[in-house]
N, C-alpha and C positions, 0 to 999 in steps of 0.2 A: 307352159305348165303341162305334168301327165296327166294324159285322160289313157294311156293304153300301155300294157307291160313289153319291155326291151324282150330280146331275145334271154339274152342274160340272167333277168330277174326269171322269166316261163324255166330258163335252165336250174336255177338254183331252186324253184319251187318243185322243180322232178328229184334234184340229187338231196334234197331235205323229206322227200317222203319219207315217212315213216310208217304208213299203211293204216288204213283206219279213218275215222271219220276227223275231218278237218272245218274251219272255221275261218270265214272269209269277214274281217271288221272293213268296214267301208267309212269313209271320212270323203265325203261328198262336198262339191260350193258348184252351185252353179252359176251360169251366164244370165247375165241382167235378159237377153232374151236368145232364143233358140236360133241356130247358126248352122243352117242344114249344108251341106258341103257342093249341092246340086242349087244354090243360090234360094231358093223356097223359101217365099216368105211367109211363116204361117202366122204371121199376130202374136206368138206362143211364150211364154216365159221358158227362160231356160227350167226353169223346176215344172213349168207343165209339159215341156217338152222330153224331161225325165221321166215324168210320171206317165205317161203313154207307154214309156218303154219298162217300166216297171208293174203297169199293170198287165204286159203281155210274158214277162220273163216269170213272173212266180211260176206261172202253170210248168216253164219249161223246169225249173229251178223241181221242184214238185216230179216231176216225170226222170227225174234222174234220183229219186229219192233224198232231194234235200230239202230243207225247208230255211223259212226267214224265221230267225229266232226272236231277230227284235229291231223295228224301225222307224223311226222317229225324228223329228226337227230337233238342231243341236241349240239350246239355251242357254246356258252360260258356261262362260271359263269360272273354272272354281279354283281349278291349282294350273300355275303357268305364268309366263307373262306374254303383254303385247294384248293383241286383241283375237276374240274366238272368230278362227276363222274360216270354218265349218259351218255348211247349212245343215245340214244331216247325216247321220249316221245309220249303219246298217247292219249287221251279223246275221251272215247265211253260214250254215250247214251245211257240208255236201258228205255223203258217205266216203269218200274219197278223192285223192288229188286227180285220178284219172276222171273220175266221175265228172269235177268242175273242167277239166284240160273237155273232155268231151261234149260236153254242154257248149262250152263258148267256142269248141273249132263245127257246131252242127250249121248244118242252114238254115233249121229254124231260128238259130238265135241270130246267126248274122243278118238274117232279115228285120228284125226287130233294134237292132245294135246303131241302125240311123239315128232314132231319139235319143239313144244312149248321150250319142255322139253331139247332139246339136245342143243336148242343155246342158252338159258337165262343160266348167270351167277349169277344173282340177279335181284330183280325186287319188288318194292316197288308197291302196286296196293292202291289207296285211294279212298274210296266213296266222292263224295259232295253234 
């Protein structure tokens, strides 16, 4: 399952600019428990092991002029079928597609992008 964008998809989110501020929807599930890639066992649930990484990226998210517009545990399927198969959801802000492209290639974030990694089970990310 993805937790990380193809070269492909990063291409078509450059050649779909449109300039201006963009909107990142997140469709989150995590791992029954966190799965660090350095074998670490931390006790952690995959959604505490997101939430580590989530309480260090605002600030970064924030320092590139974006902000979390809205984030929340995902409760029921209302329209669809099968079953909701989403823990959470997300919509960040960024003033720009360079802004986000810039943010997630810095070092600050890839330092923090281990927790990403160990509590996502899949994760759908859509520009709008």
């Amino acid at each position: 399952m993805a937790t990380q964008p193809r070269r492909e998809q990063i291409a078509a989110l450059l050649a779909n600019d449109k300039g201006g501020p963009i909107r990142m929807v997140n469709l989150l599930k995590f791992r029954e428990f966190a799965k660090y890639s350095d074998g670490t066992d931390t006790g952690l649930s995959g959604a505490e092991a997101y939430q580590r990484y989530a309480a260090e990226v605002v600030p970064i998210i924030s320092k590139t002029g974006g902000e979390v517009v809205f984030s929340g545990q995902a409760n029921t399927l209302v329209i669809g079928d099968g079953e909701l198969e989403w823990d959470m959801v997300s919509i960040v802000e960024y003033p720009s597609v360079a802004a986000f492209i810039g943010m997630t290639s810095s070092d600050e974030y890839q330092k923090i992008h281990v927790h990403r990694d160990a509590g996502l089970e899949h994760q759908l990310l859509v520009e709008c």
